[in-house]
KEKE-3310 file (N, C-alpha, C; in steps of 0.2 Angstrom, whole numbers, plus 5000, padded with zeros to 4 digits):
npx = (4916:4909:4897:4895:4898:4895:4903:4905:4913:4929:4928:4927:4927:4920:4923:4930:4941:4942:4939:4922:4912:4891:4885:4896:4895:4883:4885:4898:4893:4884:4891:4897:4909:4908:4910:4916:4918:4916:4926:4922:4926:4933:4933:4942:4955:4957:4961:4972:4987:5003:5013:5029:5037:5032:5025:5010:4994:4980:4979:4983:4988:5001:5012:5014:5025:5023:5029:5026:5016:5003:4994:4979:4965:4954:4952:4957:4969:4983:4989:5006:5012:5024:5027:5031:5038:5031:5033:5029:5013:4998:4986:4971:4958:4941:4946:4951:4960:4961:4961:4968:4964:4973:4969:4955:4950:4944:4939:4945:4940:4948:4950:4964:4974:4980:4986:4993:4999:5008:5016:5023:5027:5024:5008:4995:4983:4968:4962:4950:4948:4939:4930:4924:4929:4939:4949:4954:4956:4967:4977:4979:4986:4998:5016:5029:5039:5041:5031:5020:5008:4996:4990:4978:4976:4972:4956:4943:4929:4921:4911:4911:4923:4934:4933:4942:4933:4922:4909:4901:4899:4902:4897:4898:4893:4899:4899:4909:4923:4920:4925:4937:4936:4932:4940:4950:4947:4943:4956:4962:4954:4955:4968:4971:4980:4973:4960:4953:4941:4929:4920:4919:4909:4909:4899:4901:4898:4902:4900:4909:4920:4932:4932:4934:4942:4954:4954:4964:4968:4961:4955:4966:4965:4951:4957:4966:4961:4949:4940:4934:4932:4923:4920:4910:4906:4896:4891:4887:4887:4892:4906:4903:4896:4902:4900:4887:4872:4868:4861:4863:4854:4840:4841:4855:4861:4855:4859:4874:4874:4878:4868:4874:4874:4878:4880:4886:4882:4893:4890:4894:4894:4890:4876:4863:4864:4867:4852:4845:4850:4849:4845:4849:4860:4855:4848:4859:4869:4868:4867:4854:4838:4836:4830:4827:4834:4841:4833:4821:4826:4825:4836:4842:4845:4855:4864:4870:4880:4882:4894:4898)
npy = (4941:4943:4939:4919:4912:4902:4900:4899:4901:4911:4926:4942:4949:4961:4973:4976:4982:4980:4983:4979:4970:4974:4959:4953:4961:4958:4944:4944:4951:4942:4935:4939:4939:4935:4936:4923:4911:4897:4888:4881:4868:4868:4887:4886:4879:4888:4899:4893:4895:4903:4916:4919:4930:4940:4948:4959:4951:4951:4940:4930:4920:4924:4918:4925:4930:4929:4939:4944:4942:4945:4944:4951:4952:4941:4932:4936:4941:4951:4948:4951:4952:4951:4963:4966:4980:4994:5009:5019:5017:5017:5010:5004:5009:5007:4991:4972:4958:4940:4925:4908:4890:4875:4865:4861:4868:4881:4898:4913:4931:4945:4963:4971:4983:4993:5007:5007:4997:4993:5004:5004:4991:4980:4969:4974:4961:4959:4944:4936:4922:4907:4894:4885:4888:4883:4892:4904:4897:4888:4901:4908:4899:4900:4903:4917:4920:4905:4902:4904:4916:4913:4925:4933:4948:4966:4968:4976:4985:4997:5006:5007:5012:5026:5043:5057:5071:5070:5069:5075:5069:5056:5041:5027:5013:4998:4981:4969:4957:4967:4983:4981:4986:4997:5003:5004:5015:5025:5029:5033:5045:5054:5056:5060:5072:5079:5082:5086:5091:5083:5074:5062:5050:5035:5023:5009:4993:4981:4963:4963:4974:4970:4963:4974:4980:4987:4997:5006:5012:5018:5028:5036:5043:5048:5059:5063:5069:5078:5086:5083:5066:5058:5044:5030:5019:5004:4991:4975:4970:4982:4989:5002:5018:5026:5017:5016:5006:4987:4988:4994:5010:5018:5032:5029:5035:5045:5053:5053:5058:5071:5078:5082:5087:5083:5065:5048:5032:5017:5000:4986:4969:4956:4948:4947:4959:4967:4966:4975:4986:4991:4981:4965:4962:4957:4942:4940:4945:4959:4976:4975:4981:4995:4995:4992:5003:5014:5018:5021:5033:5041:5037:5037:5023:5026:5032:5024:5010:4994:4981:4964)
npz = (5076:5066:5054:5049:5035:5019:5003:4986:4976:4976:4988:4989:5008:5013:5005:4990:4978:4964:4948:4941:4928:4929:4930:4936:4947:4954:4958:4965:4975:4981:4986:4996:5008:5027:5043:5046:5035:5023:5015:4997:4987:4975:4976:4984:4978:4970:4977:4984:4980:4983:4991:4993:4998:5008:5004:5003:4994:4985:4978:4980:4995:5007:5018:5033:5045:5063:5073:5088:5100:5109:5125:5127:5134:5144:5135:5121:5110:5106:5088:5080:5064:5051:5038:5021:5017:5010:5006:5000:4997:4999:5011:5011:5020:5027:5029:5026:5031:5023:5032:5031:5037:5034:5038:5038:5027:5028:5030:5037:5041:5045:5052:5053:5064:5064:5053:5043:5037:5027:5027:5040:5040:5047:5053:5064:5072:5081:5089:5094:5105:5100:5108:5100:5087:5074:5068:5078:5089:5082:5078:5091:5097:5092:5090:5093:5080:5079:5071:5055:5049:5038:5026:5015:5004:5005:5007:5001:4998:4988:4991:5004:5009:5017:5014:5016:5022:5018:5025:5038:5051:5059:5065:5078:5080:5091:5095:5107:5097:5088:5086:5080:5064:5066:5075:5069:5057:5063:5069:5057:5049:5062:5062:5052:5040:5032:5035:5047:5051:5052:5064:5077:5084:5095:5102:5114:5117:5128:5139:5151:5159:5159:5145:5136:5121:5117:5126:5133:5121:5113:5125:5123:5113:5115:5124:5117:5105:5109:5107:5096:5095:5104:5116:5120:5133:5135:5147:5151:5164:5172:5183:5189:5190:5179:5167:5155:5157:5152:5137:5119:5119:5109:5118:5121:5108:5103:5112:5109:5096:5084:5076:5062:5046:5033:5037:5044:5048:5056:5062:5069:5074:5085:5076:5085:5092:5078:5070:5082:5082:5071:5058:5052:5041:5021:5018:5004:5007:5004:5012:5016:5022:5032:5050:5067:5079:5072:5063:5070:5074:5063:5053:5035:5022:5014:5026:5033:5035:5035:5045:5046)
capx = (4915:4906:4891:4897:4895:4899:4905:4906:4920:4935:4927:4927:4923:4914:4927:4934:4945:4942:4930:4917:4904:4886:4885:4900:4897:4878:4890:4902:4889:4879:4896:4903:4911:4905:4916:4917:4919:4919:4927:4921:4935:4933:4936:4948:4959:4957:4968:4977:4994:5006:5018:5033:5041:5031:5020:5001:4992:4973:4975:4986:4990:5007:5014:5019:5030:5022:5035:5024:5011:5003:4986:4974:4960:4953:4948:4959:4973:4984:4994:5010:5014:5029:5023:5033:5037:5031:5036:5021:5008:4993:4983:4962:4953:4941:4948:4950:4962:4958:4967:4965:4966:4971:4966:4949:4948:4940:4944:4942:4942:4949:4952:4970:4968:4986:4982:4996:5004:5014:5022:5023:5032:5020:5002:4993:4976:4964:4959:4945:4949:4932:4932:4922:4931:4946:4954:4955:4960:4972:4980:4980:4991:5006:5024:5031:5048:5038:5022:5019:5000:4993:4987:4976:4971:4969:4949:4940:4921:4922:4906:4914:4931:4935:4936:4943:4929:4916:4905:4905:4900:4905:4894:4901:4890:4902:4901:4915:4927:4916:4930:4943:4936:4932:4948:4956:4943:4943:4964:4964:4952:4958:4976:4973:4980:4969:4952:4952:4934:4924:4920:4917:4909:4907:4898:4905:4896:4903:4901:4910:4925:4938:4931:4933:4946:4958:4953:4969:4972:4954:4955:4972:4964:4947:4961:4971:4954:4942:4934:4933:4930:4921:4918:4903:4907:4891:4893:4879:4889:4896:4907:4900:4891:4905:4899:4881:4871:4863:4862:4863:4847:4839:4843:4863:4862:4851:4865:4880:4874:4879:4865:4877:4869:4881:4882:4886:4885:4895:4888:4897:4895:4886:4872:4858:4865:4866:4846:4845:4853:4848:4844:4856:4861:4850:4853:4862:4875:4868:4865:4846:4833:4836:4827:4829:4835:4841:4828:4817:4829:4826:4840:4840:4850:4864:4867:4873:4885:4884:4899:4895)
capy = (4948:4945:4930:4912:4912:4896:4902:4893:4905:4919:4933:4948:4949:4968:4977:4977:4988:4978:4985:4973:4972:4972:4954:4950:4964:4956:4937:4945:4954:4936:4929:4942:4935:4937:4935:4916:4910:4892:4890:4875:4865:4875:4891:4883:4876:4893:4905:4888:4897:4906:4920:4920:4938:4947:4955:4957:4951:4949:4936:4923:4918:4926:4916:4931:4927:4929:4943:4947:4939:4949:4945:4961:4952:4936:4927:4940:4942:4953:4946:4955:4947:4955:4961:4970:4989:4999:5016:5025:5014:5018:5004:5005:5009:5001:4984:4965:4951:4932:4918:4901:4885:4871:4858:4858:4871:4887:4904:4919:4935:4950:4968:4977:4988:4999:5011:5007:4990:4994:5009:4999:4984:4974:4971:4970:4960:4958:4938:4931:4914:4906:4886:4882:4892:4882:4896:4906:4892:4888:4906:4910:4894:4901:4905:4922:4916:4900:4902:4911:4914:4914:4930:4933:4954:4968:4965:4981:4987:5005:5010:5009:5015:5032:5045:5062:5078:5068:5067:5078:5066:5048:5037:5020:5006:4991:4976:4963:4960:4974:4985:4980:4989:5004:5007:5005:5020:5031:5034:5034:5050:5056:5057:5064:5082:5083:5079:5091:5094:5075:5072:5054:5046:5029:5018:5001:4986:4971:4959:4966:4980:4967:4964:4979:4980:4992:5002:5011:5017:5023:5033:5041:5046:5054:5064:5070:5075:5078:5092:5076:5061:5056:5037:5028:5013:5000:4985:4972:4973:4988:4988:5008:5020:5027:5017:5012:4997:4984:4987:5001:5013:5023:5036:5033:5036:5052:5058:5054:5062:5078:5078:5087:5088:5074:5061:5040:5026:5011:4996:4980:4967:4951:4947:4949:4967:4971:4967:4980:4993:4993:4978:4961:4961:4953:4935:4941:4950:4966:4980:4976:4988:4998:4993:4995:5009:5018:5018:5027:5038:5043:5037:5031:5017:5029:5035:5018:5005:4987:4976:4956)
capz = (5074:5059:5054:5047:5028:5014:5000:4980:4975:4981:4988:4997:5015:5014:5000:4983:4973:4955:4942:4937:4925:4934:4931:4940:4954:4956:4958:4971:4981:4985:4987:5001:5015:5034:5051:5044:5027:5023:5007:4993:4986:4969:4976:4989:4973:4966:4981:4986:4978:4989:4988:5000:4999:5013:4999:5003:4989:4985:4974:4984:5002:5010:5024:5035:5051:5069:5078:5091:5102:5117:5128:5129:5137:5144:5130:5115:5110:5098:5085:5077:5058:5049:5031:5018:5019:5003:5008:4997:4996:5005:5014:5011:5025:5031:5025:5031:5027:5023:5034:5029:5042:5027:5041:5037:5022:5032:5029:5042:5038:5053:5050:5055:5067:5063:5050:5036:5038:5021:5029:5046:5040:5049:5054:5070:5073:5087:5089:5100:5106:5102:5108:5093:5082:5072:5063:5082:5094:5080:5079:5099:5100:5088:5096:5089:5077:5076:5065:5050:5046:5028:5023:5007:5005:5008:5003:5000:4997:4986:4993:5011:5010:5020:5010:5017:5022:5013:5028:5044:5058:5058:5072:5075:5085:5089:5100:5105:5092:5082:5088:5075:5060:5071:5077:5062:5053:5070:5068:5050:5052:5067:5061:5044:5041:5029:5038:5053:5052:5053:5071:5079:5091:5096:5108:5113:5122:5129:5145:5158:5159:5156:5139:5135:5118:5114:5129:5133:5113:5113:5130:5123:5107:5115:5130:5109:5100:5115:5104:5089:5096:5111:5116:5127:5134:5138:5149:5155:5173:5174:5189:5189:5185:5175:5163:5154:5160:5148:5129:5117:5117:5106:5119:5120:5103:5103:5118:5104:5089:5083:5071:5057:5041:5033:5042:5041:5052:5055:5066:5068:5080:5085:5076:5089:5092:5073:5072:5086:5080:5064:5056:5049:5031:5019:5014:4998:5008:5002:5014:5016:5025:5041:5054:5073:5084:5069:5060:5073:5073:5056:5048:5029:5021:5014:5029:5038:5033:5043:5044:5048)
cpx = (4910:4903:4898:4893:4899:4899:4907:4913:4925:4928:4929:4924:4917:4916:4928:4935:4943:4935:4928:4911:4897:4886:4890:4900:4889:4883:4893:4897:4887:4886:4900:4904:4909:4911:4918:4916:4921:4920:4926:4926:4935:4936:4942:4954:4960:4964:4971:4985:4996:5012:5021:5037:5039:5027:5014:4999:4984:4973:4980:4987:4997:5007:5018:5020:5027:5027:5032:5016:5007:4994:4984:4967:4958:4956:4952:4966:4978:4990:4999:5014:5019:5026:5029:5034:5035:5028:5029:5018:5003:4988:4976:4961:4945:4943:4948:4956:4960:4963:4963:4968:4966:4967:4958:4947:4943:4944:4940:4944:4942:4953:4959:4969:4976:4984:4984:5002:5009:5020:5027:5028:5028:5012:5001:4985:4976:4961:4956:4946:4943:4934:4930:4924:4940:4951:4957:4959:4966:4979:4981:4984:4997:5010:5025:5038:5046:5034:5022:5008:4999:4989:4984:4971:4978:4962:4946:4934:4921:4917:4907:4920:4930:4938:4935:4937:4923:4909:4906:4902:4900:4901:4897:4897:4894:4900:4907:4923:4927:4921:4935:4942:4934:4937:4951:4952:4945:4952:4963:4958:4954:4965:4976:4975:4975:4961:4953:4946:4928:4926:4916:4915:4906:4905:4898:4904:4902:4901:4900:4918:4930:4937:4930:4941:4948:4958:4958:4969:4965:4952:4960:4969:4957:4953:4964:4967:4948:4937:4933:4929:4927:4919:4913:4903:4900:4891:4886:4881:4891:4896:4905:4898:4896:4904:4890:4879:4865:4868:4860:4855:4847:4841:4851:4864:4860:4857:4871:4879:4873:4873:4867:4871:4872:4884:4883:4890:4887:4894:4892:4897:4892:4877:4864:4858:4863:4857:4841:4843:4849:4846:4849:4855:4856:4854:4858:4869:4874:4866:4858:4844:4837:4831:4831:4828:4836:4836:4821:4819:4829:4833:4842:4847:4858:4868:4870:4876:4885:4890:4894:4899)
cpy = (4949:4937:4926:4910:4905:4902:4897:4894:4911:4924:4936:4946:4957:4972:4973:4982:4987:4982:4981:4973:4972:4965:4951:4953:4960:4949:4940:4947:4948:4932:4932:4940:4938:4935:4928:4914:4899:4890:4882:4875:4868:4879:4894:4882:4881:4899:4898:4890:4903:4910:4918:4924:4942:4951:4955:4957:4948:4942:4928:4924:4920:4923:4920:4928:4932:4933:4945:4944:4943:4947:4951:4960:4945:4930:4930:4940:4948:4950:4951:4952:4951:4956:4967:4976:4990:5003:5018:5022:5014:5012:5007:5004:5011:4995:4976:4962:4942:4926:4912:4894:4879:4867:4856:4866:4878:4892:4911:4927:4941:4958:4972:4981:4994:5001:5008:4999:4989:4998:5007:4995:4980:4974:4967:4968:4957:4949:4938:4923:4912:4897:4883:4883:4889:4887:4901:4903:4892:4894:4909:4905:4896:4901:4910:4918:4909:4897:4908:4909:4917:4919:4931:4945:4959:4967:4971:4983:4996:5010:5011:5011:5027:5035:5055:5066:5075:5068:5073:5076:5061:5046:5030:5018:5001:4987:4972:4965:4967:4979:4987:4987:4998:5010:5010:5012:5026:5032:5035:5044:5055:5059:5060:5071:5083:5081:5082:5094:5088:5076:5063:5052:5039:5026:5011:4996:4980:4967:4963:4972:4975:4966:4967:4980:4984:5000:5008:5015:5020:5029:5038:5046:5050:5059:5067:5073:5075:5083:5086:5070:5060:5047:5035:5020:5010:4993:4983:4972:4977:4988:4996:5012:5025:5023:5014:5006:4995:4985:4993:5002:5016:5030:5037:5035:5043:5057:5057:5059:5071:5082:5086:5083:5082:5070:5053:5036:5019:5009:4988:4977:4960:4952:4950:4959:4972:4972:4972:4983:4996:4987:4973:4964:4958:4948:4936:4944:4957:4970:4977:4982:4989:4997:4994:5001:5014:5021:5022:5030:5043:5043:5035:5026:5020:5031:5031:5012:4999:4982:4970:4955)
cpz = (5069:5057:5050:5041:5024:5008:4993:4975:4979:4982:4995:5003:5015:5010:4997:4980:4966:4955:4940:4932:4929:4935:4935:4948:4956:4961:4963:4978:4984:4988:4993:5007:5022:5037:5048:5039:5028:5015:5004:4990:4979:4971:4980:4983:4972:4968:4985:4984:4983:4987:4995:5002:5004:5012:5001:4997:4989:4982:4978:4992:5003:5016:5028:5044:5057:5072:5085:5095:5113:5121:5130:5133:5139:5138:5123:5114:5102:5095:5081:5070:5054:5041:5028:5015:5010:5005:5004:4992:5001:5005:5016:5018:5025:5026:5029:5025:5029:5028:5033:5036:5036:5030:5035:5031:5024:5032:5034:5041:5046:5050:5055:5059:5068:5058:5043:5038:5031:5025:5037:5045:5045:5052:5059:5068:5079:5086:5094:5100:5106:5101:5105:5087:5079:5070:5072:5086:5091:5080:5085:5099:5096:5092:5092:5086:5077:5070:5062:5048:5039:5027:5017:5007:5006:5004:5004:4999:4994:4991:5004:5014:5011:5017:5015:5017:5019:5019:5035:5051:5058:5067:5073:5082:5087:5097:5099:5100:5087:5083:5082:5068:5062:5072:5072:5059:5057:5067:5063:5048:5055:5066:5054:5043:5036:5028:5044:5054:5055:5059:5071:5085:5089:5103:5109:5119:5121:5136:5150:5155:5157:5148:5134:5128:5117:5119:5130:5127:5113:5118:5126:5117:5109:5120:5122:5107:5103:5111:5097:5092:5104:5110:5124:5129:5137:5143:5152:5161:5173:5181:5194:5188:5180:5167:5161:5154:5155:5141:5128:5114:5114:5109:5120:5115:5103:5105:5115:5101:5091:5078:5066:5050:5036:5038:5039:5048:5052:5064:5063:5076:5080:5081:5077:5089:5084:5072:5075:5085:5074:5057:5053:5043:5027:5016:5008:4998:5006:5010:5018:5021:5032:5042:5061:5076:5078:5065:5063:5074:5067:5050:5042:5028:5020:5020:5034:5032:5038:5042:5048:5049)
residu = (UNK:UNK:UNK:UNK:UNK:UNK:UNK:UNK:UNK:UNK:UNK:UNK:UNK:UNK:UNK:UNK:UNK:UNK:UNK:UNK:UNK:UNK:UNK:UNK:UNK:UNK:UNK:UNK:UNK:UNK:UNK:UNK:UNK:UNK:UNK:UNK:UNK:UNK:UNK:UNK:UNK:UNK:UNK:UNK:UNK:UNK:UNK:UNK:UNK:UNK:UNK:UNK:UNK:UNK:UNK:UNK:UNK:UNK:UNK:UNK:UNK:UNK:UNK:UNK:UNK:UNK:UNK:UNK:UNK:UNK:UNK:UNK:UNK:UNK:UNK:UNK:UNK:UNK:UNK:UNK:UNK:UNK:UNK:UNK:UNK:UNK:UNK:UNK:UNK:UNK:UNK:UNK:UNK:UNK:UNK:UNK:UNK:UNK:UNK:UNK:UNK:UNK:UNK:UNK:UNK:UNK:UNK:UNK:UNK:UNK:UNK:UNK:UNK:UNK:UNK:UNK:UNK:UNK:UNK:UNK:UNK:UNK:UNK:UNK:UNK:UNK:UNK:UNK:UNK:UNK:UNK:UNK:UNK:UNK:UNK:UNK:UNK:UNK:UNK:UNK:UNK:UNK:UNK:UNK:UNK:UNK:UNK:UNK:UNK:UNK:UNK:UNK:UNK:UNK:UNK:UNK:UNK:UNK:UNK:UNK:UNK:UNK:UNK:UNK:UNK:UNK:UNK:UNK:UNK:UNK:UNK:UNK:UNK:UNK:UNK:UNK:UNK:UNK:UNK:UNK:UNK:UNK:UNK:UNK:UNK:UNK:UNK:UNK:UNK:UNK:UNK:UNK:UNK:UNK:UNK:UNK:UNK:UNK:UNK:UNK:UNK:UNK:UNK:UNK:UNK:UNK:UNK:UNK:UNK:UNK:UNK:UNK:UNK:UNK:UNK:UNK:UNK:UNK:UNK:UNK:UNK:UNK:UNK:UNK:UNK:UNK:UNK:UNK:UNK:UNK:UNK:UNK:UNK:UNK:UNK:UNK:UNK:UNK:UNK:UNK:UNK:UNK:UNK:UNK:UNK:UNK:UNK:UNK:UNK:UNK:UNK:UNK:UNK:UNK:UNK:UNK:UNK:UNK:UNK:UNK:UNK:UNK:UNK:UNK:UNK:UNK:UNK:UNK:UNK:UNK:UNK:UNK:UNK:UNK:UNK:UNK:UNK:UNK:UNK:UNK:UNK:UNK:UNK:UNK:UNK:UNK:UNK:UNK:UNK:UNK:UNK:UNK:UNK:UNK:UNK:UNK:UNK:UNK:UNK:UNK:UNK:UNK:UNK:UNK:UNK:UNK:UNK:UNK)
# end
């Protein structure tokens, strides 16, 4: 879902909550994690301690207990980990947690895709089985009641967290996995009593129809907020014309937007697609320039958020 980054110390994947001086928020910024994380034996030694209450914790590893193992797609699958209920405590959106594989010291970072895994008592994630991917292959083989996975997070970014009315059209580009943090945003929105105005739309490339993530909860959700949400499915074979063929154009874009006066878009996905869209990150992990589709579109930096 998200590029393959080395890393010298802990950090964030695309959030944090803590206050820092500039010097240290320059230091985390170069240090923020992508789809893949490989951690140096420093920083490895550093989040090497473990809590085993259930608690989500930024600062350690939680080995939370597998209850739930279900196939959603070829090659994906979802996992259900039991995590520690705290009644009235709300869970940052958008967000991600850390799992580490100790084999070989590699940490993967995957976003939630249930709203409140406090209020929950447990959290779902979306895996893709990649056959060169340790931390994947590893976690698609668990047993539910047998394997507990190491959790470290929830991991945050101020400047990306969903903040109620603050915007009035929310766009979301995703490929693939690209999904995950989407979802997780769209319900958190969608379901808020007190955001009954934001509207969304997303358009969502993959393959083929079967690779298609979370299809059912996204169809239920544009049939509940048809006047809110609309979504556009892409496929390079569409078995249809139900759905768009290829990759996303400037024009399906054009044919989403509501062009409201505030707006903000989130793009996540492979790579080659982010370039596309709107340009990668900069080496530094910062934001860097729009470029792309959006960008002939005229949209400035403030107005897009990219996940890696």
């Amino acid at each position: 879902m998200f590029a393959h980054r080395s890393i010298l110390t802990s950090s964030r994947r695309l959030f944090s909550t803590a206050t820092h001086t500039k010097k240290s928020k320059k230091l985390q910024t170069l240090l923020l994690g992508t789809a893949c994380l490989t951690a140096s034996y420093f920083g490895w030694e550093k989040y090497d301690a473990y809590t085993n209450n259930n608690k989500l914790s930024q600062d350690q590893y939680t080995p939370l207990g597998l209850i739930k193992k279900q196939q959603i797609s070829p090659d994906s699958y979802l996992l259900r980990l039991e995590v520690k209920k705290e009644q009235n405590k709300e869970y940052p959106v958008p967000s991600c947690v850390y799992i580490k594989d100790d084999a070989i010291q590699v940490m993967r970072p995957y976003t939630p895709i249930n709203q409140n895994p406090y209020l929950d008592g447990y959290m779902d994630l979306v895996i893709k089985k990649y056959q060169d991917g340790s931390v994947s292959r590893t976690l698609t083989s668990f047993t539910p009641h047998q394997h507990k996975v190491h959790i470290r997070g929830p991991m945050v970014e101020p400047e990306c967290l969903y903040e109620p009315k603050s915007v009035d059209e929310v766009g979301m580009i995703a490929g693939g996995t690209g999904i995950s943090p989407m979802y997780q945003l769209i319900c958190r929105i969608l379901e808020n009593p007190d955001d009954q105005t934001t509207s969304v739309w997303l358009i969502y490339g993959n393959k083929t129809e079967k690779d298609i993530l979370l299809r059912q909860e996204l169809d239920q959700l544009q049939a509940k907020y048809n006047d809110r949400f609309r979504v556009k499915y892409v496929l390079e074979d569409p078995p249809s014309d139900a759905y768009e063929r290829g990759y996303v154009t400037e024009n399906m874009i054009r044919d989403m937007m509501l062009n409201k006066e505030k707006r903000k878009i989130y793009v996540c996905g492979p790579n080659r697609m982010l370039a596309a869209v709107c340009g990668e990150r900069a080496r530094d992990y910062s934001q860097g320039p729009v470029t792309g589709l959006l960008s002939e579109l005229g949209f400035q930096s403030d107005e897009i958020w990219k996940f890696q």
